[in-house]
N, C-alpha and C positions, 0 to 999 in steps of 0.2 A: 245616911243617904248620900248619892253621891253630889249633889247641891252642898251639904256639908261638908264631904272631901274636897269640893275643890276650891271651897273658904280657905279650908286650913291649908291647903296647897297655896293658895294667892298670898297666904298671909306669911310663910314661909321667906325668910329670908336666902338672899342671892350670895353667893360666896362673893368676897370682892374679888377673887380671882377668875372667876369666872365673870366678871363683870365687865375686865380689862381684855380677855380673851374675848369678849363678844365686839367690844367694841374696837378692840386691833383689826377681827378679820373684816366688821363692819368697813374699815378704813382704810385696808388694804386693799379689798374686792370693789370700791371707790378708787384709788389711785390706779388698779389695774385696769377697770372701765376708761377712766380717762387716758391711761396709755395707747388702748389698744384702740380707739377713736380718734386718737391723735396719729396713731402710727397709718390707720386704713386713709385718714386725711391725705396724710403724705405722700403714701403710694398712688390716691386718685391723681394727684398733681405730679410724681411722675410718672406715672404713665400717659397724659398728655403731653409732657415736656418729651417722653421716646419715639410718640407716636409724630411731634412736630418734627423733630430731627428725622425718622424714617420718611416722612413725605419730603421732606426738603431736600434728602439726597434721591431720593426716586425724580423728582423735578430734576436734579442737576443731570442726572444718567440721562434722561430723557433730552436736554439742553446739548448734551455733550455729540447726543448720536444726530439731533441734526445739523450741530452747527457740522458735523465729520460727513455727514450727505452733501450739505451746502458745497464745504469743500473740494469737493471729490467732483461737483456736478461743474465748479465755478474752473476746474483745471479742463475738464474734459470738453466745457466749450470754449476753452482756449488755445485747445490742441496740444496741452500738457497731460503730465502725470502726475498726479500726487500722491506724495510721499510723506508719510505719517512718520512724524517724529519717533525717536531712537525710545525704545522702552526703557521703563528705568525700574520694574519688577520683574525677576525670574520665580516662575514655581519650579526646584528641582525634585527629582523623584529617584533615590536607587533602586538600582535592578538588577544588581551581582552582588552576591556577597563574598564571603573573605578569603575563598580557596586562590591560592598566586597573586596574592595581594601583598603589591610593592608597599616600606613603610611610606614614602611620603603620600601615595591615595589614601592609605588608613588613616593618618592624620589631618589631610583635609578633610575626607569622608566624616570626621570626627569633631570638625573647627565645625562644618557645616549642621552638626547633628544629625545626623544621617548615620545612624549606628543599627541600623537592621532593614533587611530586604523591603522594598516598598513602603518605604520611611519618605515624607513630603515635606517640604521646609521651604516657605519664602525668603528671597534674596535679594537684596538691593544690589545695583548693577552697576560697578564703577570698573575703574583700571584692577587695584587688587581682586577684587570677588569675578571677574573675567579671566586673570590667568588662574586664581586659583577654582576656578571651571575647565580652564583646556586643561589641567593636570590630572582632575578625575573625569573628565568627556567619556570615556572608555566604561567606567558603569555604573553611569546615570544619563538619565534622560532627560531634558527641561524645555521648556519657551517660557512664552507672557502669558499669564491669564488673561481672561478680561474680567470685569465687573461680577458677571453671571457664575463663573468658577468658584471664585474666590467666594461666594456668596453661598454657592453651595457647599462647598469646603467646611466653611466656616459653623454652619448650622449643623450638617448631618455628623464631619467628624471634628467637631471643632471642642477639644478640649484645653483645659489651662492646667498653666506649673502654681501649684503654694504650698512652698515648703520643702521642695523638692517630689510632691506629689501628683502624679494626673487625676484630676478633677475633671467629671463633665460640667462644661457652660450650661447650666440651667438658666438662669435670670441677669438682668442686666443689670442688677445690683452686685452681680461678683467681679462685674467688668467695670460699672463705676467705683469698690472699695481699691481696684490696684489700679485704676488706669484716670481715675478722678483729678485727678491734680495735673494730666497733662490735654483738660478736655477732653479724654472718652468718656462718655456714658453710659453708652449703648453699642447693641450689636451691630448696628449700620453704621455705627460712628468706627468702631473697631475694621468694620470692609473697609470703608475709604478711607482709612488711612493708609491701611496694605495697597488698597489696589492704586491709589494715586500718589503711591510714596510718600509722604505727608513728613512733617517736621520731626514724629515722633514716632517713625517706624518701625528702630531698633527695640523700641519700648513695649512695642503692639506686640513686634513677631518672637520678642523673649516670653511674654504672657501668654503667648501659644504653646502648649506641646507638639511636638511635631508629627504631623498625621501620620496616622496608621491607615493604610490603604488597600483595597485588595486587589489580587492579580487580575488583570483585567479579562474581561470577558472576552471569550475566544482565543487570551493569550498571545502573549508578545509574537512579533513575527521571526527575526533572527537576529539573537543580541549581541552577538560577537560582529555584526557591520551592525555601521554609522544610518541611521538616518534616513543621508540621503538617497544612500545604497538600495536602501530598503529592507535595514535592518531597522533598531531602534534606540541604540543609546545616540546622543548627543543633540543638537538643537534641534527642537523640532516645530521654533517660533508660535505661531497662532495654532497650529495643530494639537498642542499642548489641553486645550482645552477637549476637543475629542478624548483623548487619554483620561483626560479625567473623570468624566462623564462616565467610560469605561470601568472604571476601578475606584467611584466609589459604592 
């Protein structure tokens, strides 16, 4: 009957190796529970530490635009002008590629990383990265971002170098694994450092790959003049940001 089979079943000895086997995965599928409890831990605790840091620079942005109202209100009822200190970030963009191209434009073109049409790359702005600007002005086009560019920049085409590889920025854990040790964390922490030049700039905008962008909507005006002509390549200050806005 089967009351009798499952006597003799129960009475049935267990291989020791199957004894060790139950209790390995027993032990295992414990230590995995507890990992994966310990790791969801972690992640709740950072993500309020990304979410502190994204409000505390949204605060300062907000700090910044009015003490810059304050300013601008305190000169104009004094019968002054004000004059907003010298930017110390350029976003540059190329706009010609290689046909009658002198060697030393190819080679700054190159120092910059700016190696294919519509290629975008942040610049900190001193004495050398100024002339090495007026020697390829002719084709590329740049100004200053502000905060809101570099923001959208950074999200919609914002990928990273590892390995020599482009990676899309998915999580702020691939920005804390290379950028952790010079306090980054996070994606807001990674904008202002770009956008407010910060200590560790050069560190930020190598961890970038350099945007791929697209031709802007409705198309450049005329790129063989300047600018001011009312062509396009060369400085085109706060305007900079329209352009981008265009061609992402």
């Amino acid at each position: 009957t089967w009351d009798s089979y499952k006597g003799r079943m129960s009475d049935k000895v267990v291989p020791e190796l199957v004894k060790k086997k139950t209790e390995r995965n027993a032990e295992l599928l414990k230590k995995r529970t507890e990992t994966q409890a310990k790791a969801k831990e972690e992640r709740k605790s950072k993500l309020k530490e990304y979410l502190a840091r994204g409000e505390k620079w949204y605060k300062a942005d907000l700090e910044a635009k009015k003490e810059l109202v304050k300013l601008k209100r305190k000169a104009k009822k004094e019968g002054n002008y004000y004059v907003p200190p010298e930017a110390k970030v350029a976003f540059v963009v190329r706009i010609k590629g290689i046909n009658s191209l002198h060697p030393k434009p190819r080679k700054t073109l190159l120092l910059f990383r700016l190696r294919q049409l519509h290629n975008g790359v942040f610049i900190k702005l001193n004495k050398a990265t100024t002339q090495m600007l007026k020697l390829i002005e002719p084709y590329v086009t740049f100004g200053y971002p502000n905060v809101e560019s570099i923001r959208k920049l950074v999200y919609k085409r914002g990928f990273m170098k590892e390995d020599g590889a482009r990676i899309p920025i998915q999580s702020n854990e691939q920005i804390e694994k290379h950028l952790g040790k010079y306090g980054i964390i996070c994606i807001e922490d990674l904008i202002h450092e770009i956008a407010y030049c910060g200590p560790h700039f050069k560190e930020a905008t190598n961890f970038l790959w350099p945007f791929k962008l697209n031709p802007p909507k409705s198309g450049f005006n005329v790129k063989r003049h300047s600018f001011i002509q009312g062509g396009d390549w060369g400085n085109r200050e706060e305007y900079i940001n329209d352009l981008i806005s265009k061609m992402l």
